[in-house]
N, C-alpha and C positions, 0 to 999 in steps of 0.2 A: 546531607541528603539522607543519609542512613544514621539515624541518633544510636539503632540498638543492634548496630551491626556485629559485636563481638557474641550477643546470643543466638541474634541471626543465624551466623557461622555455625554455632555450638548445635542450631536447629538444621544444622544440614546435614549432618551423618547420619540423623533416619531415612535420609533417600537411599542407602545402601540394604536396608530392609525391604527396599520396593521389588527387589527384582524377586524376592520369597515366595510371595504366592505363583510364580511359574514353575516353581517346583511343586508344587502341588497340583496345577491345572493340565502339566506335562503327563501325568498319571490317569487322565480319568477321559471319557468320549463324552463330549460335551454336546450337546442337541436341544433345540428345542421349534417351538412352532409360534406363529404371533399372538393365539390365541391363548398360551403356555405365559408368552411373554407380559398380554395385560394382567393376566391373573396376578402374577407374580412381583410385577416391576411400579404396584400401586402406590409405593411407598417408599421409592428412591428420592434422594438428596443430592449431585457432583456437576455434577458436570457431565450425562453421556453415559450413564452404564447400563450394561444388557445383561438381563437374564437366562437361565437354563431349567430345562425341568428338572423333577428331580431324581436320584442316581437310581439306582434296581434295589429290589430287594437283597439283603444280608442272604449270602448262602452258604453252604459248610465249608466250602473253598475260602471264605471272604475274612479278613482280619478278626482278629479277637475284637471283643467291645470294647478291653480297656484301649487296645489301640486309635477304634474310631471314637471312643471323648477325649482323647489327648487331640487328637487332629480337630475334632471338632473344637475342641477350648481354644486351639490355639488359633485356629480360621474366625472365631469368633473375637477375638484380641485383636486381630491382625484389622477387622470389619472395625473396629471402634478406632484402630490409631489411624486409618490410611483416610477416612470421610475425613472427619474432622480434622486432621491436622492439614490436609488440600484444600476447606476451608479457612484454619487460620491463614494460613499461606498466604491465599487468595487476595483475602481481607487484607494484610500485610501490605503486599503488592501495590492495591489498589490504593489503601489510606495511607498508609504509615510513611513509606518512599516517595508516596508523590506520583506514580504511572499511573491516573484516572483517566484507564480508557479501558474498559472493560473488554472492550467487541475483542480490542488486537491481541487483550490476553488469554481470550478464551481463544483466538486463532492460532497461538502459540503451542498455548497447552493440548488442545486438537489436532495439531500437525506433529508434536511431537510424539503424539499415542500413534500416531496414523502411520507413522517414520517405524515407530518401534514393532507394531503388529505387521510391517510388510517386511523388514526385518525378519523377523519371527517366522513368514510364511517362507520365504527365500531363503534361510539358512538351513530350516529343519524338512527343508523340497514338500510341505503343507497342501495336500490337495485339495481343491476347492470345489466342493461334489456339486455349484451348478453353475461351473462356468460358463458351460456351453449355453444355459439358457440365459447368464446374464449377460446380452448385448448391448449394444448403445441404446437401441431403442426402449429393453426391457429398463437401461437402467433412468437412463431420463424421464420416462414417465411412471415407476414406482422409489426408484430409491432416491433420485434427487428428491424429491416433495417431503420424504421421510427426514434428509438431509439435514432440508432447510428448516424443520420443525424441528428436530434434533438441536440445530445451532441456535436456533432464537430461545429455545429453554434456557441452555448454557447463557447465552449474551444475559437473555434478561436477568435473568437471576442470579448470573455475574453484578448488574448494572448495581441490583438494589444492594448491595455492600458501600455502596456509595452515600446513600441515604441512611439505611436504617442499622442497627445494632445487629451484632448475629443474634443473640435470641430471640427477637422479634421475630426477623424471619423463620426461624425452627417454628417458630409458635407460627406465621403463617402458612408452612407448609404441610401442617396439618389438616387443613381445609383442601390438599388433592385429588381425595377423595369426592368432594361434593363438582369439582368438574367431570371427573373421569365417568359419575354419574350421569350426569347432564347429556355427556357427549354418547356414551352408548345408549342410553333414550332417543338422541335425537334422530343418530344416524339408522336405529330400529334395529341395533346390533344386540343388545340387552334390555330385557324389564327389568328393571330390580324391585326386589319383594319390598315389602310393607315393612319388614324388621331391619332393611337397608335402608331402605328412604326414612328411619323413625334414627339409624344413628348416622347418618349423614346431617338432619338436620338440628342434631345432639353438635355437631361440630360445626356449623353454621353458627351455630347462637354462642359456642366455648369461643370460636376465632372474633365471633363481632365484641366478647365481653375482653375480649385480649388485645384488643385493638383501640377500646375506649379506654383500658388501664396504660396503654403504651406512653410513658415521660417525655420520649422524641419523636414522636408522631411527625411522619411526613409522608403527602399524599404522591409524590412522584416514587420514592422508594416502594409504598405501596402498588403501585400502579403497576409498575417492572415485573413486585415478585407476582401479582397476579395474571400479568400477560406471560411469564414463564411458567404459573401452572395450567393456563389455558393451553399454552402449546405442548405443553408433556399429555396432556390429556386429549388434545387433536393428534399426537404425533403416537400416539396408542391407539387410538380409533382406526390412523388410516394405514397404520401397520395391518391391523387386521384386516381392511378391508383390500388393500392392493398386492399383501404376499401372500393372504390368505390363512391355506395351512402348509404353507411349503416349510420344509425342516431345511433353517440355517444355522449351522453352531457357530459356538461365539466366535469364534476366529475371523470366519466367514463373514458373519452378521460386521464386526467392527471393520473388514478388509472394504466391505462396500458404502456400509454407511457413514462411518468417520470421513473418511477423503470428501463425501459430500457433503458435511456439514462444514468441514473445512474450507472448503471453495466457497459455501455463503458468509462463511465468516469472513474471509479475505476480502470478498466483496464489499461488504460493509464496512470493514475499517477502510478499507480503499477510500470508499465515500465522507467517511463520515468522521475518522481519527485521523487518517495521516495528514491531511492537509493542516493539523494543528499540531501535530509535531514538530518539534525544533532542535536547536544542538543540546538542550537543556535535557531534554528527552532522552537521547542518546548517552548525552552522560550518565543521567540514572542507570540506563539498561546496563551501561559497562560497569557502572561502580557494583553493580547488583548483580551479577548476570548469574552469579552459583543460586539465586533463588529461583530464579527461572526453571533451572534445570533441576531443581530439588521439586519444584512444583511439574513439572514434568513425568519426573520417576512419580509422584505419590498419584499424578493423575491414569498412568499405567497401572498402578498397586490396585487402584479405584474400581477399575476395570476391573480387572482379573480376581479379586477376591471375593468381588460381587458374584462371577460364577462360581467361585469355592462353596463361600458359604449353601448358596440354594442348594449344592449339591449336597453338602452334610447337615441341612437343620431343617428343609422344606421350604415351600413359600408359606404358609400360615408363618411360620417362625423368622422367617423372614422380612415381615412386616413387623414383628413385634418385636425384632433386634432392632430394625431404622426408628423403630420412634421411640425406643430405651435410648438412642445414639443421641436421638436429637437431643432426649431430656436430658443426657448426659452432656451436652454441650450448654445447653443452656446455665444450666449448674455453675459449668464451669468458666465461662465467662462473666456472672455475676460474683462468684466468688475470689476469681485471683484476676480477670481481666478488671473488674469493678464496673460493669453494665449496669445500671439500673433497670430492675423490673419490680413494678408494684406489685401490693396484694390483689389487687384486683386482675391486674396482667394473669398473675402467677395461677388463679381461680380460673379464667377464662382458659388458659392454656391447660389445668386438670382437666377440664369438661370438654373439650377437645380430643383429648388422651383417650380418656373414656368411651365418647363416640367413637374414636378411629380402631380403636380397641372390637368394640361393638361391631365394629364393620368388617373388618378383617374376618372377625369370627363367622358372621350371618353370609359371607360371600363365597364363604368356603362349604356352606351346608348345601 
């Protein structure tokens, strides 16, 4: 059931690097607003992570410089091994071992962040500056809807590891840009300028030329990761449009939105995987279970690093570490995983680069 289980094993002691970046987020007042959050979270990759704006100005009180690029170099390290290795995980998971149910393991991996951040609010006695105003009523009609667009990003784009190679989809997720546009058009929340709408559809035309060089081409894997960049791009729109500009920091933001994306996800496997589970199932999970919880801690790491980093590089730079990441993953899956990707893929996904590049820049002017 598990062919490569002794490196499996060997892949699990970086789960004990996961709990690192709390050491760093324990230091800093973390805040930000929705409006804060689309700017900045245009270019996320996991499964569920949130943004923060970013920290104050350097003042005479504040660390020596060599100090913050040692922290900075090392928040930046931390941002390349914790994405991508809760991707290979993932992928693991899903292909390798045989557990092809994506929904139940993204409910897993959800309920364990959700486990660890309440944790976190209850040990460290964690104030939660708008309890008062989040009632049943406030939270059923803004945070569930946010929720369930939260967990369908995760499912779907869990689902397409099923279908397609990881670097296909890196190379498709550089096209989240041309919904996140769509959606602030439609809703009359953003115009964007002419030098956005000219590298937006710079990355239209790099994803269509990446898609026709693609060796494994399958239209259902396709399908997933596009309905998971539809809902990241809906569930940023309606962030904005139902909290507003209310200031929630990360702690807060995951104490109320994780548990509701976790309850849609429950719901769906409820419906849709458990009824095909069987004792086969359950052996996997026991034969395998320290991957689980290895993919747990790094989905934790995921979380919490993502507010490190914004806090020491900006969001411009922020965007332009996730798609170093992704190209770094691509690399690396063609070179030691053995993925095939053509010359033609590899040209379509530059031109893609280039646009999201483009775009990052013009949206920040």
């Amino acid at each position: 059931q598990c062919q490569h289980k002794s490196s499996c094993r060997a892949a699990s002691f970086p789960a004990l690097f996961a709990l690192l970046p709390f050491a760093f987020a324990l230091k800093f007042d973390f805040g930000m607003t929705a409006a804060q959050e689309m700017e900045s979270h245009m270019n996320r990759q996991r499964m569920g992570s949130l943004d923060i704006e970013e920290g104050p100005k350097e003042s005479e009180s504040s660390p020596s410089k060599f100090s913050i690029m040692i922290k900075q170099v090392l928040c930046v390290l931390l941002y390349f091994f914790f994405g991508p290795t809760l991707i290979m995980t993932n992928k693991y998971i899903l292909r390798d071992i045989g557990f092809s149910y994506p929904i139940s393991q993204s409910c897993i991996t959800a309920g364990f962040c959700s486990v660890a951040v309440w944790l976190y609010v209850t040990s460290f006695k964690v104030t939660l500056k708008h309890a008062a105003i989040v009632d049943r009523k406030f939270y059923l009609r803004n945070i569930m809807p946010i929720g369930f667009l939260q967990g369908s990003t995760v499912v779907m784009g869990m689902s397409a590891y099923l279908f397609l190679t990881v670097s296909f989809i890196q190379m498709l997720k550089a096209a989240t840009p041309v919904m996140i546009v769509i959606f602030l058009r439609a809703f009359g929340i953003d115009y964007p300028s002419q030098q956005v709408v000219g590298s937006v559809f710079v990355i239209c035309m790099g994803t269509l030329l990446s898609g026709s060089g693609e060796v494994k081409f399958n239209i259902m894997g396709v399908l997933c990761q596009v309905l998971a960049q539809v809902a990241e791009a809906l569930k940023l729109v309606l962030t904005q449009k139902l909290l507003k500009n209310m200031k929630f920091d990360v702690v807060e933001s995951l104490c109320y939105i994780l548990p509701a994306a976790t309850f849609w996800m429950f719901v769906a496997a409820a419906l849709f995987e458990l009824p095909k589970m069987n004792a086969t199932t359950l052996a996997i999970v026991r034969e395998n279970f320290y991957v689980w919880i290895l993919a747990g801690f790094l989905a934790v790491g995921v979380y919490v690093i993502n507010t490190v980093v914004i806090k020491f590089t900006g969001s411009l730079m922020m965007k332009l570490l996730g798609t170093a990441r992704a190209a770094s993953l691509v690399m690396f899956n063609v070179m030691f995983i053995g993925e095939e990707v053509s010359a033609v893929q590899f040209s379509g996904y530059t031109v893609s680069l280039i646009g999201f590049m483009a775009y990052s820049y013009f949206r920040t002017k």
